[in-house]
N, CA, C and O of each residue as an XYZ file, in Angstrom:
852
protein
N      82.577     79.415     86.342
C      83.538     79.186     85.270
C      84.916     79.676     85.705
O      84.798     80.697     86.382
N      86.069     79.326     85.559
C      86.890     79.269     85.703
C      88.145     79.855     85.227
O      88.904     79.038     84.706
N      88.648     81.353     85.288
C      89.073     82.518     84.478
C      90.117     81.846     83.808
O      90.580     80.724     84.017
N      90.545     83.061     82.616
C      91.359     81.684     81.894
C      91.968     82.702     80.749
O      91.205     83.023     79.838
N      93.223     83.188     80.759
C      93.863     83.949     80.059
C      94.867     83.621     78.452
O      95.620     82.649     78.515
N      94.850     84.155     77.557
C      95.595     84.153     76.521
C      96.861     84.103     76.654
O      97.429     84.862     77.439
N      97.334     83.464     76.127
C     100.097     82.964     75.504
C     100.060     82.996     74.525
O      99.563     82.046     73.920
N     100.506     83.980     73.919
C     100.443     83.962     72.660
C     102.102     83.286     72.298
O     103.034     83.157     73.091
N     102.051     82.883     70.627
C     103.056     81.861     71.011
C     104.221     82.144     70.508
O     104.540     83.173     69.912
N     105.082     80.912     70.833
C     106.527     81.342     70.686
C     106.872     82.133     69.400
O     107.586     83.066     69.032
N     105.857     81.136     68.861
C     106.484     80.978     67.592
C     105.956     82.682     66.618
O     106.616     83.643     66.222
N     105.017     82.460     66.584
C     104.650     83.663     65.356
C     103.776     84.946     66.276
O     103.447     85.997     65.725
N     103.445     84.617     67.907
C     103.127     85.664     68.378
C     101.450     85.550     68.411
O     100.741     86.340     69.035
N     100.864     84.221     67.484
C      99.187     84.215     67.776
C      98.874     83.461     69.051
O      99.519     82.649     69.714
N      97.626     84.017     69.178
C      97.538     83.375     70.541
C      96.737     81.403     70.577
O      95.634     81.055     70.154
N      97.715     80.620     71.171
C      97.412     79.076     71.016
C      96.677     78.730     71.782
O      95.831     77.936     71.369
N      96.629     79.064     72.996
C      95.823     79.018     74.418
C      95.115     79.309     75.874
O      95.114     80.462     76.306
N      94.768     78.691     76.306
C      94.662     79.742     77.719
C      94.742     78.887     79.027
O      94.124     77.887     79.393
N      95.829     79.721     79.656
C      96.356     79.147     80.993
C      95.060     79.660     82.069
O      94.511     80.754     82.208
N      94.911     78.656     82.575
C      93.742     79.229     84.398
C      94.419     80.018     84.915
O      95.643     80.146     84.926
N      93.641     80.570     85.358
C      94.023     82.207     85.876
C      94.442     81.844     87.472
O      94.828     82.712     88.255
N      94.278     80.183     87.882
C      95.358     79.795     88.928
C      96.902     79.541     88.733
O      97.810     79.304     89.529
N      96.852     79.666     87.526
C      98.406     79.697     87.335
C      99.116     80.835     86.609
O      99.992     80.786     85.745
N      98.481     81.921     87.210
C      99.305     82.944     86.423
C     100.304     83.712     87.434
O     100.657     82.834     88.222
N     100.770     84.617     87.702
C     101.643     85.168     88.221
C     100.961     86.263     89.458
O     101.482     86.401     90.564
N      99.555     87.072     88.959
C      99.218     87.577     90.068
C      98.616     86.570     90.696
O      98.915     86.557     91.890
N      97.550     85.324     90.224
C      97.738     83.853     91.261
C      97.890     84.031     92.489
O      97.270     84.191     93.540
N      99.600     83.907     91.751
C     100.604     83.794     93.055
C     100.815     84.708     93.803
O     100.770     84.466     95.009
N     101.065     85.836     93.423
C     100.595     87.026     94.772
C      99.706     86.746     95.085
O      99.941     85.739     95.753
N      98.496     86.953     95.104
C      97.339     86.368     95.780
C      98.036     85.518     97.005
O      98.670     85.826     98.014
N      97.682     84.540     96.523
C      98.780     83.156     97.645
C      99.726     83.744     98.515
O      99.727     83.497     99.721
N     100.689     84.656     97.868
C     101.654     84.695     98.877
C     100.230     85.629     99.746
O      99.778     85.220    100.815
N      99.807     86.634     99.188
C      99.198     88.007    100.269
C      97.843     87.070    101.101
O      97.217     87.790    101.878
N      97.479     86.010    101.050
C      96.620     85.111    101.578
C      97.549     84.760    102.673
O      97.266     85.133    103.812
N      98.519     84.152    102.474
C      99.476     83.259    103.493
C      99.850     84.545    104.554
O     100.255     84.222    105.671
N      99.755     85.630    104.311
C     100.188     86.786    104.989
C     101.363     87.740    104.920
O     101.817     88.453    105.815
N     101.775     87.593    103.604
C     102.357     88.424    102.970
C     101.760     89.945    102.576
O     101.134     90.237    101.558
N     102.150     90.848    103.714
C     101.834     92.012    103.374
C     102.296     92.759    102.285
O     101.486     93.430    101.645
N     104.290     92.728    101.773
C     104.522     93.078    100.771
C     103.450     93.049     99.331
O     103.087     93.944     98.568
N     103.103     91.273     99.404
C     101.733     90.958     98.174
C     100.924     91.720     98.143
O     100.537     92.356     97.163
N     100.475     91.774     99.449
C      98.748     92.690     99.063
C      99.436     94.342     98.854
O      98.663     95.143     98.328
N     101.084     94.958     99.309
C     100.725     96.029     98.755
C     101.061     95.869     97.432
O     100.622     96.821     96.787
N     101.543     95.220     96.875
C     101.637     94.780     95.321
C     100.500     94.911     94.532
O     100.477     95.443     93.422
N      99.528     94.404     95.138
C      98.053     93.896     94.419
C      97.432     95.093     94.876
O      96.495     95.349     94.120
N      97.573     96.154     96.014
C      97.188     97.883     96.126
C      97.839     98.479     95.043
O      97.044     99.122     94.358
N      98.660     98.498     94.751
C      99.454     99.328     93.658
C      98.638     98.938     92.571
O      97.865     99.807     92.165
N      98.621     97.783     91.972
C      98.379     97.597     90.372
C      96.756     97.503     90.507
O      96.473     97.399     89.314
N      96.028     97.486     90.912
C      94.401     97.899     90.825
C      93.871     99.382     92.208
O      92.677     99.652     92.333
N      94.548     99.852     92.744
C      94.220    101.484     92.949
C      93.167    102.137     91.880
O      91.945    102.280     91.895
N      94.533    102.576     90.638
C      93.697    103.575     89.947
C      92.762    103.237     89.533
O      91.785    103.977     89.641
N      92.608    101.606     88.686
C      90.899    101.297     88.632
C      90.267    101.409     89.580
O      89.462    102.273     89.232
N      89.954    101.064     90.916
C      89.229    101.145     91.594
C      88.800    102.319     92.090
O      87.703    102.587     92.581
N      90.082    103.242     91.867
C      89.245    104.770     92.287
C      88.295    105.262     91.008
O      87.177    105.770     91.087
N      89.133    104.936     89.703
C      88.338    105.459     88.471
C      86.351    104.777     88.603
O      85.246    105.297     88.443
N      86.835    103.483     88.950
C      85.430    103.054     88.788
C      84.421    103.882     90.206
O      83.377    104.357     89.759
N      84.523    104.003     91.086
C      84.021    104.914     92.311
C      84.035    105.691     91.791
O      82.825    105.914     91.760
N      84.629    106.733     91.040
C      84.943    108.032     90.672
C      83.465    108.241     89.765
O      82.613    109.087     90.037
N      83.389    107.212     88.582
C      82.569    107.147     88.047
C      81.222    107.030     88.313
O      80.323    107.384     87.551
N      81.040    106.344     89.805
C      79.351    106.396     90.136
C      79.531    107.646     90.566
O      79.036    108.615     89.989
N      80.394    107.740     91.819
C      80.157    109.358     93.001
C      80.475    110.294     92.118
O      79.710    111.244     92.291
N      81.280    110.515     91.195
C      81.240    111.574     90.640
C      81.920    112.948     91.756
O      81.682    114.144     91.586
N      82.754    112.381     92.830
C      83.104    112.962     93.854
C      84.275    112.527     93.939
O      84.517    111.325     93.829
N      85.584    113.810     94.236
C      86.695    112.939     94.621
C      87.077    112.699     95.867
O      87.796    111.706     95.979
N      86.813    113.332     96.933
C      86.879    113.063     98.118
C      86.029    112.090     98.645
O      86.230    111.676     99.787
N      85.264    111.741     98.084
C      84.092    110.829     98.486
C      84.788    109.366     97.889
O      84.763    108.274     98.458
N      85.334    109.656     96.731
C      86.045    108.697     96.225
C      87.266    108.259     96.875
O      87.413    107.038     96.912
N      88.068    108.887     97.334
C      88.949    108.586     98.170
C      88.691    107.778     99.430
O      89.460    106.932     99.887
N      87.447    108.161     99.970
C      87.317    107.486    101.059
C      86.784    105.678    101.052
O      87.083    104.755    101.809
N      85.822    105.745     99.745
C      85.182    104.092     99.548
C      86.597    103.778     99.141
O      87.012    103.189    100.139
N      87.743    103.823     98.138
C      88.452    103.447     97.552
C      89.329    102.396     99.034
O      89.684    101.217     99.044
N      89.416    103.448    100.087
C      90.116    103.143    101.641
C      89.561    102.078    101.877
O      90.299    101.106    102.034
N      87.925    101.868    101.997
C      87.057    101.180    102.563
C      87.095     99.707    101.548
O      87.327     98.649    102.132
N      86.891     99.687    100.219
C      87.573     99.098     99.175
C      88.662     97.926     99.507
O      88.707     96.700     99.401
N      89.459     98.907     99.937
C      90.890     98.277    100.115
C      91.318     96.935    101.356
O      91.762     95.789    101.279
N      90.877     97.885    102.486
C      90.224     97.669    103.870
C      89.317     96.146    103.767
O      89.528     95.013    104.199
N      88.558     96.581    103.212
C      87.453     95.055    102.888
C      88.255     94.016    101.848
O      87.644     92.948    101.877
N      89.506     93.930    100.856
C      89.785     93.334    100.193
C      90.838     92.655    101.302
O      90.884     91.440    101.497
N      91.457     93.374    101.814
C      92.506     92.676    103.005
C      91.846     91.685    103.805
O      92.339     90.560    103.732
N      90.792     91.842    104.596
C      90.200     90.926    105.360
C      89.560     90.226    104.803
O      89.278     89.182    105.392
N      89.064     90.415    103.542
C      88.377     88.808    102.817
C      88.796     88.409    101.914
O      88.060     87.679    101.250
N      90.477     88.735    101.317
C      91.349     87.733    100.373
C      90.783     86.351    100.849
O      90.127     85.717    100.023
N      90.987     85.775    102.206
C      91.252     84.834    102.232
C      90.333     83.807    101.585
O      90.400     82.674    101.108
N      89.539     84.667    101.783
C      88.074     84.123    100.662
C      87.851     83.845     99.347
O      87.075     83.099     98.750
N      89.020     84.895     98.911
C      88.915     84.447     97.399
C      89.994     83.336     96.810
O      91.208     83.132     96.819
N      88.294     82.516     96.085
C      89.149     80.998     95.364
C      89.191     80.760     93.927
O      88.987     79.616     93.522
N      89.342     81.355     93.413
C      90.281     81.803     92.145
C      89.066     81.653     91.011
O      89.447     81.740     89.844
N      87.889     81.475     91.197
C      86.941     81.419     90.284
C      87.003     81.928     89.015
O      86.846     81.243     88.004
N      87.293     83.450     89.030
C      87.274     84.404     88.112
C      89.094     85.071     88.920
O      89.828     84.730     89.848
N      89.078     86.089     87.904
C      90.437     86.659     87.708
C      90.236     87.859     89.069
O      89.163     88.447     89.203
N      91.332     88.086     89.949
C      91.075     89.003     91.170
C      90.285     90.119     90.453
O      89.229     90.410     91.014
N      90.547     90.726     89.453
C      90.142     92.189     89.415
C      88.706     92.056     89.283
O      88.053     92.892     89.907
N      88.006     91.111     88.547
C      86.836     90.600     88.455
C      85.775     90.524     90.256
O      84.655     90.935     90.559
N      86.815     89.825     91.005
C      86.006     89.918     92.526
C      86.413     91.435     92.934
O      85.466     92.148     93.267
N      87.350     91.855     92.944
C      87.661     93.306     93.262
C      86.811     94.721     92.748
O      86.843     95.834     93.274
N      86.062     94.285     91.564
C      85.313     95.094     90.324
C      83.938     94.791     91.545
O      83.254     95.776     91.819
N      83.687     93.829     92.034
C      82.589     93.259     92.279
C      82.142     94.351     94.102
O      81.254     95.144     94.415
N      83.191     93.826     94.725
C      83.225     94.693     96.045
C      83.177     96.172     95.776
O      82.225     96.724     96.328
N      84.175     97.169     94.876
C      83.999     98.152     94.399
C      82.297     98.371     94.524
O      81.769     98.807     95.547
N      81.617     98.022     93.402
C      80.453     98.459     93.265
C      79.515     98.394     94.127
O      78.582     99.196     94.177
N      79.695     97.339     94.960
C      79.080     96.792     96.131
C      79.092     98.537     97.403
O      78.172     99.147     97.947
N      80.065     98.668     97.395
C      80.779     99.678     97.952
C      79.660    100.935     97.754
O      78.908    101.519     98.534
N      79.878    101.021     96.633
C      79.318    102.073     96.230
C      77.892    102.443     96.350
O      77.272    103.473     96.616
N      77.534    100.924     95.984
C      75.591    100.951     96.777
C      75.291    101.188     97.980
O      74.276    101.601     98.542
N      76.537    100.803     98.383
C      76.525    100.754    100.190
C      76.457    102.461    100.483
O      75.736    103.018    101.311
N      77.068    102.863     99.892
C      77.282    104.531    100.339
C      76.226    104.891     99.903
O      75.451    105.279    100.777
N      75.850    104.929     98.868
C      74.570    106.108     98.434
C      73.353    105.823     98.863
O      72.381    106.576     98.818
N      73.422    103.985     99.570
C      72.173    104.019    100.333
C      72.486    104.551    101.927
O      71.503    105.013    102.507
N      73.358    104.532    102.437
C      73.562    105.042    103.444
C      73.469    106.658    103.430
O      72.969    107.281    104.367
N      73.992    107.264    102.290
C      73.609    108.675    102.300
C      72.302    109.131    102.453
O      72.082    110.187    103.047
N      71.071    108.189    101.803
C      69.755    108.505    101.671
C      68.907    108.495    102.817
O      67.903    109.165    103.057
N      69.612    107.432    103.621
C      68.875    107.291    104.869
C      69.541    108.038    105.838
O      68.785    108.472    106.708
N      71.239    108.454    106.017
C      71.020    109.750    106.813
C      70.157    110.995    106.630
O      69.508    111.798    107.301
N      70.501    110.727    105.341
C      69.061    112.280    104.751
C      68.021    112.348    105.360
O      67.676    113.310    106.048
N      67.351    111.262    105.166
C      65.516    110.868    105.966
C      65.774    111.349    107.195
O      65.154    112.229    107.793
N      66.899    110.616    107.618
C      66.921    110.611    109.025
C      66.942    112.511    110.002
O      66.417    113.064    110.969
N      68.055    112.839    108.744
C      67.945    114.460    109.437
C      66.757    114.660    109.374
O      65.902    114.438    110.231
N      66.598    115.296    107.861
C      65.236    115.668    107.664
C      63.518    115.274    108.415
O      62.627    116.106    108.244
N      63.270    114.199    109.075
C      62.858    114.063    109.639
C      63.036    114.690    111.245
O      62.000    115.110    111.761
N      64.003    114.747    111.855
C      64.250    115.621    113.154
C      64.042    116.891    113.247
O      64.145    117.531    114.294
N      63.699    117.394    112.029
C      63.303    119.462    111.864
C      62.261    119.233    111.903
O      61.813    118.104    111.706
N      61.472    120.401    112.212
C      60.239    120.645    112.679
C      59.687    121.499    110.782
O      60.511    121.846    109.935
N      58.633    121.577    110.680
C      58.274    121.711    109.538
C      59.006    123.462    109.142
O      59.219    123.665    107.947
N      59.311    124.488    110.029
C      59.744    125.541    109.985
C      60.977    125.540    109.553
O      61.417    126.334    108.722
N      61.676    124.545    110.156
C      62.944    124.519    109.901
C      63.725    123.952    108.505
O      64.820    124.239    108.021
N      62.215    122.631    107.912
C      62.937    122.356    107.210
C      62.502    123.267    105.814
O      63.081    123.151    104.733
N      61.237    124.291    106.109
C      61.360    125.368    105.420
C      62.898    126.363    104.897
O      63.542    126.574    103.869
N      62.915    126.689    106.124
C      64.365    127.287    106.279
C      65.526    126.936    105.411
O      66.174    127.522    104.544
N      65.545    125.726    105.987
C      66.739    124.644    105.492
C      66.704    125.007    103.709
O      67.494    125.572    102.952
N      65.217    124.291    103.516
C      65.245    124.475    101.843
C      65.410    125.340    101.446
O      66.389    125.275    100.703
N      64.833    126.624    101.497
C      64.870    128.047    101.187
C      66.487    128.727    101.458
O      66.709    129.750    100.811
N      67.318    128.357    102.126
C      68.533    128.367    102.399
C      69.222    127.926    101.313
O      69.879    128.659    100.575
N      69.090    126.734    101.192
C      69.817    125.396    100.008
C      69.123    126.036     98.486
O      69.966    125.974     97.591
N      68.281    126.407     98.192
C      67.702    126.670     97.103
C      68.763    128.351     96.507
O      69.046    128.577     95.330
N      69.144    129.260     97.701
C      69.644    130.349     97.101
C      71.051    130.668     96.965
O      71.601    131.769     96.926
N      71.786    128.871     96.867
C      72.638    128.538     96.173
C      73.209    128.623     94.770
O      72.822    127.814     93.927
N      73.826    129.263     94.561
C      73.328    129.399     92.837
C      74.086    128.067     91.585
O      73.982    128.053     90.358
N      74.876    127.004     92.576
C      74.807    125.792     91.569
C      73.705    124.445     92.048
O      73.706    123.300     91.595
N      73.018    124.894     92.855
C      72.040    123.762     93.412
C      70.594    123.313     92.542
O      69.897    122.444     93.065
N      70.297    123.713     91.654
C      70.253    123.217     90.531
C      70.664    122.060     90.046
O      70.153    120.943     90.136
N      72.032    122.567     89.306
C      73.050    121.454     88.649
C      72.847    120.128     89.835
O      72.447    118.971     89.702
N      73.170    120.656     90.627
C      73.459    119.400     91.860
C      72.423    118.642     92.187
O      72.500    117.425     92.354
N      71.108    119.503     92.328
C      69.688    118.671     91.827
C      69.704    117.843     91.216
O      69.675    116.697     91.664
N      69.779    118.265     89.406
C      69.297    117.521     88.271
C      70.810    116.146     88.808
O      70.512    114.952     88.843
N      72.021    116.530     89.095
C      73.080    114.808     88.714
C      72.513    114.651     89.902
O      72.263    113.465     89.688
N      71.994    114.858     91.221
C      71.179    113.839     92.149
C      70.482    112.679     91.517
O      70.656    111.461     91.555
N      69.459    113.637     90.801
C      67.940    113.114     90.254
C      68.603    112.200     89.074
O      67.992    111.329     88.454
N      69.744    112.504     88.914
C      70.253    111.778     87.490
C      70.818    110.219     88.330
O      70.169    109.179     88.222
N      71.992    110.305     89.068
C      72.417    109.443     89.567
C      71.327    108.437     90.410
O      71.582    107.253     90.627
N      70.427    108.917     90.723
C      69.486    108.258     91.453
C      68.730    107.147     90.784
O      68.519    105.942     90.921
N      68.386    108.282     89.887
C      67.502    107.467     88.605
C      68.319    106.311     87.884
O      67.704    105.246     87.828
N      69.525    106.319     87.352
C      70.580    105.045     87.010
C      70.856    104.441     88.189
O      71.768    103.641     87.981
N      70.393    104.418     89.766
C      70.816    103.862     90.722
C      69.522    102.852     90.742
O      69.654    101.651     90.976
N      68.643    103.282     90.553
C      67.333    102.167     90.288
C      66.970    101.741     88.869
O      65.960    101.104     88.571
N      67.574    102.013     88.333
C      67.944    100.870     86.307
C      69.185     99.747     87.283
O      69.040     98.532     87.417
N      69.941    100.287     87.652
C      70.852     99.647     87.726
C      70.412     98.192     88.874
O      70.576     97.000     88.612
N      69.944     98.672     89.904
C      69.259     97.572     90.771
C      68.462     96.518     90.111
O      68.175     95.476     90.700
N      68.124     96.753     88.975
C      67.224     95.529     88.153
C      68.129     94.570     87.573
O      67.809     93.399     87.372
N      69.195     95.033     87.319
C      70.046     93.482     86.998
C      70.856     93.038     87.625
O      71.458     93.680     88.486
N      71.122     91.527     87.276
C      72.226     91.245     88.103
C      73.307     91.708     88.462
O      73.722     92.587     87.706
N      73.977     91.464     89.364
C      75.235     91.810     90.128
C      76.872     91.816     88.412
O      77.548     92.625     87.777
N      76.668     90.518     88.507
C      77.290     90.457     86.914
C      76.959     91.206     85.590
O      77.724     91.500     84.672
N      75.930     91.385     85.693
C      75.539     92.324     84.541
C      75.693     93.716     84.705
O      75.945     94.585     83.871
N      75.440     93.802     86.300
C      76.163     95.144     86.450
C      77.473     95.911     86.448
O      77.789     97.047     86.093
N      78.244     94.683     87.071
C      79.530     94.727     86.719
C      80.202     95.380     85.187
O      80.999     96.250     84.834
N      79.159     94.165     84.474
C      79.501     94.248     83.237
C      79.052     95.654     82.568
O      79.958     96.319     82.065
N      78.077     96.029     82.532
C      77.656     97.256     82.477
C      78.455     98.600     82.433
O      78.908     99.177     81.445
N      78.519     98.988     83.878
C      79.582     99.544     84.476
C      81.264     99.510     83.778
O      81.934    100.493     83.461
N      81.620     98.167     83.683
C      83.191     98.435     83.167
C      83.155     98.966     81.534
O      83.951     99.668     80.911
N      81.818     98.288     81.109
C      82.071     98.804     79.803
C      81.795    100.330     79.311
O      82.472    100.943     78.486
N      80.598    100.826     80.036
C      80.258    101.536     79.869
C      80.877    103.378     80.400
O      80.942    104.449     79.797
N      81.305    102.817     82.138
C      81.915    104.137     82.588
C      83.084    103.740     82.517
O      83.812    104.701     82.269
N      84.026    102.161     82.673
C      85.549    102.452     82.823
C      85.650    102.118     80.854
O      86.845    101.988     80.587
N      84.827    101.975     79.639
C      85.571    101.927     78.753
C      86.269    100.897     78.015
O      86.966    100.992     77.005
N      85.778     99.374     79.081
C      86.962     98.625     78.976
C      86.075     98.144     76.829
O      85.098     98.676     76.301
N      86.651     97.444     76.472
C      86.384     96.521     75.110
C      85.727     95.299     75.515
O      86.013     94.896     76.643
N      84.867     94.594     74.798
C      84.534     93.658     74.619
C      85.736     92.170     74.795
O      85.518     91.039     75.230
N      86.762     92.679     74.352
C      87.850     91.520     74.066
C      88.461     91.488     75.562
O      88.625     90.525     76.310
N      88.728     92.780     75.740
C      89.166     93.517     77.628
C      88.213     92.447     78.502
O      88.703     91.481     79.087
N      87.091     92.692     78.504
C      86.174     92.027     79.305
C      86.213     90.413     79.587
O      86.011     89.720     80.585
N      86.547     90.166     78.311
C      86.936     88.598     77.941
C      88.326     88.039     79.005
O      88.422     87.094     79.787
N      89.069     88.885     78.680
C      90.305     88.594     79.406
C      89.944     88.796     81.250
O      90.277     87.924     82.053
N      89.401     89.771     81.568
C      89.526     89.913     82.958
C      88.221     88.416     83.550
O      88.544     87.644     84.453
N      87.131     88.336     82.971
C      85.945     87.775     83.749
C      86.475     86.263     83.072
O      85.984     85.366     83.757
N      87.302     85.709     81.970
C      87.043     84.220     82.036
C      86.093     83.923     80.739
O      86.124     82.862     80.116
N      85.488     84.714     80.519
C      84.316     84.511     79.648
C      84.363     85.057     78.209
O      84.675     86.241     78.084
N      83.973     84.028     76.647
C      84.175     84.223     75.550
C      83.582     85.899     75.407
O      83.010     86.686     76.160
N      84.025     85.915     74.151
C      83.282     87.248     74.055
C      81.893     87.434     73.623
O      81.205     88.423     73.875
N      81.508     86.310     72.893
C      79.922     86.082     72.703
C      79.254     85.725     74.093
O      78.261     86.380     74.410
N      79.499     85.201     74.548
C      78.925     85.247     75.829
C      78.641     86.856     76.500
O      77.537     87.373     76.670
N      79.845     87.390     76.782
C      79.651     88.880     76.929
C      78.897     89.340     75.975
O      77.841     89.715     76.483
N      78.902     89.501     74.856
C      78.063     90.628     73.895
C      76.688     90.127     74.702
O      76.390     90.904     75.608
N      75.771     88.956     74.550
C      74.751     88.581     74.720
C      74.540     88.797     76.382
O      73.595     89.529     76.675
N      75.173     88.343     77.285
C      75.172     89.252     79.054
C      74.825     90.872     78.477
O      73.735     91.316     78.837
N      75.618     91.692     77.680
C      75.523     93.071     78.176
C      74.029     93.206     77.334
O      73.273     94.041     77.829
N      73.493     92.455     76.071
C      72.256     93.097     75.250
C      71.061     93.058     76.425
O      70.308     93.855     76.984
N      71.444     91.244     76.452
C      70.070     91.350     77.555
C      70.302     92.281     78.724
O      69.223     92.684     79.159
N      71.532     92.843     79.498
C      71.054     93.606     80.555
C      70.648     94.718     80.227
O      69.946     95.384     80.987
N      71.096     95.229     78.756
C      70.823     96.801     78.613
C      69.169     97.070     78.203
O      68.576     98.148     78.167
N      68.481     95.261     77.815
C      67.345     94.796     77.547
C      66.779     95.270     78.763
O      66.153     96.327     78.837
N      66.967     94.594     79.604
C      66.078     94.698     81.117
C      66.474     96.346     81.410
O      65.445     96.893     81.806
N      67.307     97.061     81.367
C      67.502     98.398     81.383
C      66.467     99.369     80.571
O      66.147    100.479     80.995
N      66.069     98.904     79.557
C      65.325     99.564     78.789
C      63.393     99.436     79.664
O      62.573    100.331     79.871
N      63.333     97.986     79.942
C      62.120     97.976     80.016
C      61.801     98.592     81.458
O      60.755     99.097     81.869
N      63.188     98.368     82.180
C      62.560     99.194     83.701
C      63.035    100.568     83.860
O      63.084    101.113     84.963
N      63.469    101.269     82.504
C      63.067    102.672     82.650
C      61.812    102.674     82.424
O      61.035    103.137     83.258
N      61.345    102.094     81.117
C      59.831    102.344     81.144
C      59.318    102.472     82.121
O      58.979    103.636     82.336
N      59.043    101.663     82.993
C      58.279    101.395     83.819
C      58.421    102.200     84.802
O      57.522    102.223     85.643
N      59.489    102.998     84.945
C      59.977    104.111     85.766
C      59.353    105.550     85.321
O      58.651    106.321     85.975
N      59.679    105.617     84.437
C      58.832    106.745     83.368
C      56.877    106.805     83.794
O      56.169    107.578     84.440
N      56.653    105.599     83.047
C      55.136    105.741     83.732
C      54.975    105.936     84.933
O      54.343    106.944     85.250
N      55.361    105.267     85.725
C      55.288    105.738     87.325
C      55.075    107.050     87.188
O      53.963    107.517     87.439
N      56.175    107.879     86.745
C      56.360    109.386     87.152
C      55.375    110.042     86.669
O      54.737    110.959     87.186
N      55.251    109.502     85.557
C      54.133    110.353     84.792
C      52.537    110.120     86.181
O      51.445    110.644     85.960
């Protein structure tokens, strides 16, 4: 579908229609920062930064950690503008890599983990734990592990879009009407995307729950 923004009108200020989000003004940055206009893309760095760190901020819960995907973020949006064909509104594909990002890291964190942890000898990784344990906030840092982990596998059960959707509403805040404007899409459409994902959210905690049990 094809993003598609509100003019409200001359006349009394309600809104009459909606222009494609190929003809709007960031569009055209786009275009120019495609054609190789570096000024553009730092244009289009400036005005989506702080979302993109807020939304990272919000899974890692880290700011240095955040700083660094935000780089990586950025980095990956430069070399595959050229890719983007105006489907949905930039911040919408930009929302999309973000999160992408973010899976990318915390699965990469898990498997360096294995990976150490596996190279100690059973003494050591005695040590190790018994070391890490007489920390006195490692605890806390436990349980938002075990926390973040656990919403890292709810979250893998729905789609990519639903996660999106999820996510902006839920950790960046945005509105229902907000959502409308950035993705292209009515707002009934959204209400019914976020029930059913928070639907499928519900049933594969269950199913997460029994497991544990």
């Amino acid at each position: 579908m094809t993003a598609t923004f509100p003019v409200p009108s001359a006349a009394d200020g309600r809104i009459e229609q909606k222009v494609p989000y190929r003809e709007t003004p960031e569009a055209e940055l786009v275009r120019r920062a495609q054609a190789g206009d570096d000024g553009a893309f730092q244009q289009i760095v400036e005005k989506h930064q702080s979302k993109v760190f807020s939304i990272i901020y919000g899974i890692l819960r880290n700011k240095n950690d955040s700083e660094d995907i935000a780089q990586q973020v950025f980095a990956k949006i430069y070399f595959s503008l050229k890719g983007f064909d105006f489907r949905s509104s930039l911040i919408t594909w930009v929302y999309k890599i973000t999160v992408n990002e973010c899976y990318d890291y915390l699965r990469k964190q898990k498997v360096r983990k294995l990976v150490y942890e596996s190279d100690l000898g059973e003494d050591d990784q005695r040590s190790m734990e018994n070391s890490q344990l007489a920390v006195e906030k490692r605890p806390s840092i436990d349980r938002r592990t075990e926390k973040r982990d656990y919403l890292m596998k709810l979250l893998a059960k729905v789609s990519d879009e639903e996660r999106m959707l999820l996510i902006q509403k839920e950790v960046e805040g945005l509105t229902v009407e907000e959502l409308a404007e950035q993705t292209g899409l009515n707002e009934n459409t959204i209400k019914v995307k976020l029930f059913r994902a928070r639907q499928k959210l519900v049933k594969a905690a269950a199913k997460l729950d029994r497991a544990v049990v």
